[in-house]
Phi, psi and omega in degrees: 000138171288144180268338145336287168307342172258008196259309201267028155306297197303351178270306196297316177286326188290329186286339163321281168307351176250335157110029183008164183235354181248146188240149163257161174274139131280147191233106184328137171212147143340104168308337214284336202286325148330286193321334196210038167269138182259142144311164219263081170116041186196090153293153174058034177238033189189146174195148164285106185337322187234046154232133233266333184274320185288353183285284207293008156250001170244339208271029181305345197294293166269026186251318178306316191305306193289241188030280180306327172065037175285016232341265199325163158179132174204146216242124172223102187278114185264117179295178136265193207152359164061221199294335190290341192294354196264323160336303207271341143312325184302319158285335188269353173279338179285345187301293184327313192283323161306004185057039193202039162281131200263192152284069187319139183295314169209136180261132159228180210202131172236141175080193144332290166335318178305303215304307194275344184321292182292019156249333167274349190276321165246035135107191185264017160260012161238027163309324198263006176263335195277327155279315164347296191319321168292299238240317179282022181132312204295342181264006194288330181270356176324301162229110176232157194270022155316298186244038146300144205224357207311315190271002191247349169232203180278034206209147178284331182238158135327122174253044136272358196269356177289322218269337168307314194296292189339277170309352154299285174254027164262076158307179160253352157294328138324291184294319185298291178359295183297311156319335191258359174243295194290015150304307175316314212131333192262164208232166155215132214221129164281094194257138178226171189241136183268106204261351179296291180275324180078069177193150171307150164230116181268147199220132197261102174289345177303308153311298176280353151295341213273324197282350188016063169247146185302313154338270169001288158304320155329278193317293195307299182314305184285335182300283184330316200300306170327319189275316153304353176246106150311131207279166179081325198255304161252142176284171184274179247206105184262135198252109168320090176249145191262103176251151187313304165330327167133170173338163170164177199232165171214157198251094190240141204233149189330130178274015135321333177306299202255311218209165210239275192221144182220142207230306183223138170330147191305303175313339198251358203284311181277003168292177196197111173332099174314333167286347156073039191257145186287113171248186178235037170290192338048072216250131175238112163221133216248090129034341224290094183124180193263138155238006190273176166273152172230126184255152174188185207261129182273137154316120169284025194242160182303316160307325160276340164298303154007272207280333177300326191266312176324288180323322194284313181319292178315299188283350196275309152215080171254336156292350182250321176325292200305304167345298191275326166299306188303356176242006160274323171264340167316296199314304175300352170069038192250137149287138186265118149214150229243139143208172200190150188296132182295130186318322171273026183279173142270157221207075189218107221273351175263347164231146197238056187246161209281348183290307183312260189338307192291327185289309179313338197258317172295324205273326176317293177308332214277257193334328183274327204295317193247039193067358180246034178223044172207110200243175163280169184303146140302154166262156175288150170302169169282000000 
């Protein structure tokens, strides 16, 4: 068992036992009023995955593309994965250095993922910031007992040391940057989990760079944060919204809670182009972590049970996601190719410490450097 993982198993059963004492305050609202709240002067920059009317009119980025028929086009879904997100900075800069990396259409992020999302989004003149980000240190203090916390919010660490690394490099020299490709056309999409609705919430960053304001920038900086808070390990993030009724707040969460990776709305995995036409798309998803099972002996103790049914949960889905994609783009005539940290690797998706990080980042660059880290779905067997 990692033993990362097992130190805050073993925190997470003592706070269990103990009923924690720290709270975020809440403010009562209208459920009705959940349905049709805006963040505060930003309209159209969000919709719930799995509502069937708001996908098809928002979940357009890659629905339009097939539609439209313009033929290339690729798509890059950045996983969650904790500390493993360094893994997956790590292909896309060796991608870069092999010369075949493509300009993607559209990025989107879950998790960890989010974090790297707006750096695979503008390309490979932010590569070297974008490692920085992983690699130089700056994640060390994420879980220390510095910033443990268990008595002063709902969580075993603090977010502040999260919410620093973000505003360290999410900038508004960022955000103009993003403004100008999605001007182009091209989209970058967040997803976190709305623990209020209990449903993904996709969030268009491109739409909220575009407003370029200190508001904006907030707004962009709590999504990364929100979408990166594990639930238990960091708190989740209350985000300002406007409802008929008036202001109120909703409680948004790691988006790893609902979805692994995200390509198309929950709603959309069974649409299938009505023109039935053959395209030349591309869905590239990118991993940060292992998926096959690894057998070993589980521990009886709460903590190795713990940490074992966590480890199992997590790959069981991401392994039923990647299904229902890959039979999304069969229909739709889309190519797939897939990568992930290999199963006989290590793997400690909890520790963040910069030795760690710098090996996942190294192991990414190795495998994209030298061609091998980007394969097609396995077929099913006979």
């Amino acid at each position: 068992m990692n033993p990362i993982l097992g130190r805050i198993a073993a925190l997470f059963a003592v706070l269990l036992l103990l009923g924690g004492c720290g709270t975020l305050p809440r403010d009562a609202f209208d459920p009705l009023d959940a349905r049709v709240a805006v963040p505060a002067g930003l309209a159209d920059v969000r919709f719930a995955a799995g509502d069937a009317e708001a996908s098809l009119t928002n979940s357009g980025p890659i629905r339009e593309r097939i539609e439209a028929d313009k033929g290339d086009f690729s798509v890059l879904a950045l996983s969650g994965g904790g500390a493993n997100g360094a893994y997956g900075a790590g292909v896309l800069a060796g991608w870069t250095k092999a010369g075949d990396r493509p300009r993607f259409d559209v990025v989107t992020g879950v998790s960890t993922g989010a974090l790297a999302a707006p750096f695979a989004f503008l390309g490979p003149d932010w590569d070297a910031r974008m490692e920085a980000a992983y690699t130089d240190g700056g994640t060390d203090e994420l879980i220390s007992l510095k910033a443990l916390a268990p008595f002063r919010g709902p969580s075993l660490f603090s977010a502040a040391p999260v919410r620093h690394l973000v505003e360290t490099y999410v900038d508004a020299e960022m955000l103009r940057a993003i403004a100008v490709e999605h001007a182009k056309g091209r989209r970058l999409q967040v997803a976190t989990t709305n623990l209020d609705t209990q449903e993904t919430t996709v969030w268009d960053m491109g739409a909220i760079a575009a407003r370029a304001d200190p508001s904006a920038i907030r707004l962009f900086q709590d999504i990364l944060v929100a979408s990166s808070s594990i639930p238990g390990v960091f708190p989740p993030v209350l985000i300002g919204v406007d409802g008929p009724t008036g202001r109120f707040s909703e409680m948004h969460a790691d988006g790893g809670v609902m979805t692994p990776f995200f390509t198309v709305p929950e709603s959309m995995l069974l649409w299938t182009d009505p023109g039935g036409g053959v395209h030349r798309g591309a869905l590239y998803i990118l991993i940060n972590g292992q998926v096959g099972a690894s057998v070993g002996v589980t521990r009886g103790s709460l903590v190795g049970i713990l940490a074992r049914s966590w480890d199992a949960m997590s790959k069981a889905s991401t392994r039923t996601t990647l299904a229902a994609t890959v039979g999304f783009a069969e229909r739709n005539g889309l190519a797939v190719r897939i990568s992930e940290i290999p199963d006989a690797a290590e793997a400690q998706g909890l520790n963040f410490k910069a030795d760690n990080m710098r090996k996942l980042f190294r192991m990414g660059y190795d495998r994209a450097l030298a061609g091998e880290a980007w394969h097609a779905p396995a077929k099913p067997g006979p």
